[in-house]
GUFI-942829 format. One record per residue (C-alpha): residue in one letter; x, y negated, z. Coordinates in steps of 0.02 Angstrom, whole numbers. Each point is the difference from the previous one (the first is absolute). Layout:
N
type->a	x->X	y->Y	z->Z
...
***
This chain:
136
type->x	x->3717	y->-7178	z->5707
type->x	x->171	y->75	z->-7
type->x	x->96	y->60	z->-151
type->x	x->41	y->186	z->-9
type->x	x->184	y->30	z->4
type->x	x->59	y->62	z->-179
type->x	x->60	y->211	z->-18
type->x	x->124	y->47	z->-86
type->x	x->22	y->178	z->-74
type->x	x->149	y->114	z->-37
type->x	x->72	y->161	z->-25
type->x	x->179	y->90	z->-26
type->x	x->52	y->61	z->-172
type->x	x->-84	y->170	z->16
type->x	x->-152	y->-72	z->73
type->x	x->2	y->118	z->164
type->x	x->7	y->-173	z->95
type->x	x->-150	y->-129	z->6
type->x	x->8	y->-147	z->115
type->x	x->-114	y->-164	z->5
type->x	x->53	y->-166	z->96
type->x	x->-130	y->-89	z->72
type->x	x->66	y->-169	z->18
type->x	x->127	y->-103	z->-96
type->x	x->162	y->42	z->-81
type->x	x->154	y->-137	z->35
type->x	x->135	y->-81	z->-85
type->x	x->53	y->136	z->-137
type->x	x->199	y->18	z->25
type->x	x->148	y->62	z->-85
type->x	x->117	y->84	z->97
type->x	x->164	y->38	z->-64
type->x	x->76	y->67	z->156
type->x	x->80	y->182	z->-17
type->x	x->-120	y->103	z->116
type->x	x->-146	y->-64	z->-114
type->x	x->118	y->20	z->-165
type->x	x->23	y->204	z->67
type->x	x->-182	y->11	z->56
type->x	x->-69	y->-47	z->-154
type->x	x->125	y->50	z->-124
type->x	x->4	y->-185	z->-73
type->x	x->79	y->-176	z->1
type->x	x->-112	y->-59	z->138
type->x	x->-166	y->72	z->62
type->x	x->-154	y->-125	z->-17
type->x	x->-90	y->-4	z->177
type->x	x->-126	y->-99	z->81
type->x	x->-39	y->-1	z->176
type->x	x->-179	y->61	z->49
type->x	x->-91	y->1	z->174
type->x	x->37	y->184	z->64
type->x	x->-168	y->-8	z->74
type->x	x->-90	y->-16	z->-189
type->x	x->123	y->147	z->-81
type->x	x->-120	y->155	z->-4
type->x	x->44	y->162	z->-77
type->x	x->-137	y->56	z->-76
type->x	x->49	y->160	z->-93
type->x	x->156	y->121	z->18
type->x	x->48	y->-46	z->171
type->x	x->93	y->145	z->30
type->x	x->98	y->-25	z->-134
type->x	x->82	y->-161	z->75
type->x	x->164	y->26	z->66
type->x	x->117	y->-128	z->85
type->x	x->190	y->-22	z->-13
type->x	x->55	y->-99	z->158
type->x	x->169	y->-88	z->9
type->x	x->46	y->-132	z->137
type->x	x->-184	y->-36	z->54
type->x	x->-57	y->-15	z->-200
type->x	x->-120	y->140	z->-45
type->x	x->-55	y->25	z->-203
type->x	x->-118	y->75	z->-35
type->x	x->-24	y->117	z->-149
type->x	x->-99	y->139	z->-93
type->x	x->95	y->173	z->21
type->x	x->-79	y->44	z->-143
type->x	x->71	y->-117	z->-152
type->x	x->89	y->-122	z->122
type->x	x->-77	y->-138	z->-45
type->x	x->51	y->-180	z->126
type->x	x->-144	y->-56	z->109
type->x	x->37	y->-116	z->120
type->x	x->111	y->-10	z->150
type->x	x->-28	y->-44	z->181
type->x	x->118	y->-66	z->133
type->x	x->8	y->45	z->199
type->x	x->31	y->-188	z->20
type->x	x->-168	y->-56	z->-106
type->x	x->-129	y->125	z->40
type->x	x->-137	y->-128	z->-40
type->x	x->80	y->10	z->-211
type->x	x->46	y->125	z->-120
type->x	x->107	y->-55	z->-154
type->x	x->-114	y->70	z->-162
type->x	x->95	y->64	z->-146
type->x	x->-96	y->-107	z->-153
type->x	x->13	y->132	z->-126
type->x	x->-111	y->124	z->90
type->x	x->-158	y->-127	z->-42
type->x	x->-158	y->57	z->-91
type->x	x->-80	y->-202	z->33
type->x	x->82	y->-107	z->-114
type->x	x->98	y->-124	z->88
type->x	x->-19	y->-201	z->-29
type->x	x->159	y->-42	z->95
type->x	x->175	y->-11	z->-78
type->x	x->144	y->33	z->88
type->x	x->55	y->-165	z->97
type->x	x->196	y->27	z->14
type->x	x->159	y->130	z->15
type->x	x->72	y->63	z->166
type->x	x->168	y->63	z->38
type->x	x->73	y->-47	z->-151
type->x	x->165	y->14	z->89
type->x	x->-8	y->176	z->-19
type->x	x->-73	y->16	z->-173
type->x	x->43	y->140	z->-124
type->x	x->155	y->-56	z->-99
type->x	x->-83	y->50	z->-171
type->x	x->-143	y->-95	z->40
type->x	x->-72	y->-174	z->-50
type->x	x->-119	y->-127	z->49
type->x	x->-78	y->-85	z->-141
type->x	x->-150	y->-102	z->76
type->x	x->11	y->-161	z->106
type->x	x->-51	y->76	z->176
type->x	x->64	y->-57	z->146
type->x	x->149	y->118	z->30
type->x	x->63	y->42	z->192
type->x	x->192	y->81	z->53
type->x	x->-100	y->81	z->141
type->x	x->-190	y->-17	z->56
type->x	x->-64	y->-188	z->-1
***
């Protein structure tokens, strides 16, 4: 007997967007690097990375659009422009999810910081992650 995989449910601040993953959700990570500090508008965007495979849009798909830079597409709703994941030529096979767009509560915790090197000046870190300069 095999175990289902777990879904996952989400949606995008206006709830245009729906998406379910069928499978499991990685190590949650906070990056502090400046493309994810513009993207999201924050000190660091949360993200997990997902099986692109399991990532199904399941309402609103024509509201997704995709901002490409250097081989990095994220994805977003057009409509409140909400952060949903992002997906690299090099890694076809994974899409990075943006946490914050879940409807499923999440067990996991982040594990630890990347690019802390480039870090907002006005921000801090007050946990005990694991902090990186650059990706681990």
């Amino acid at each position: 007997m095999s175990l289902a995989a777990p879904i996952f449910q989400g949606s995008c601040l206006c709830g245009g967007i729906h998406y379910e993953i069928h499978g499991e959700i990685g190590d949650v990570i906070q990056c502090h690097c400046q493309r994810c500090r513009k993207a999201n508008g924050t000190a660091f965007a949360t993200n997990a990375p997902i099986s692109s495979t399991a990532f199904k849009i399941t309402q609103g798909e024509n509201l997704v659009k995709k901002f490409a830079t250097s081989g990095v597409y994220r994805w977003f709703c057009s409509e409140c422009g909400s952060p949903l994941i992002s997906s690299r030529d090099a890694q076809p096979e994974l899409y990075r999810l943006r946490i914050g767009t879940l409807d499923t509560p999440l067990q996991q915790k982040p594990q630890m910081h990347i690019f802390v090197g480039s870090k907002a000046e006005w921000d801090c870190i007050a946990d005990d992650l694991p902090q990186f300069e650059e990706r681990p």
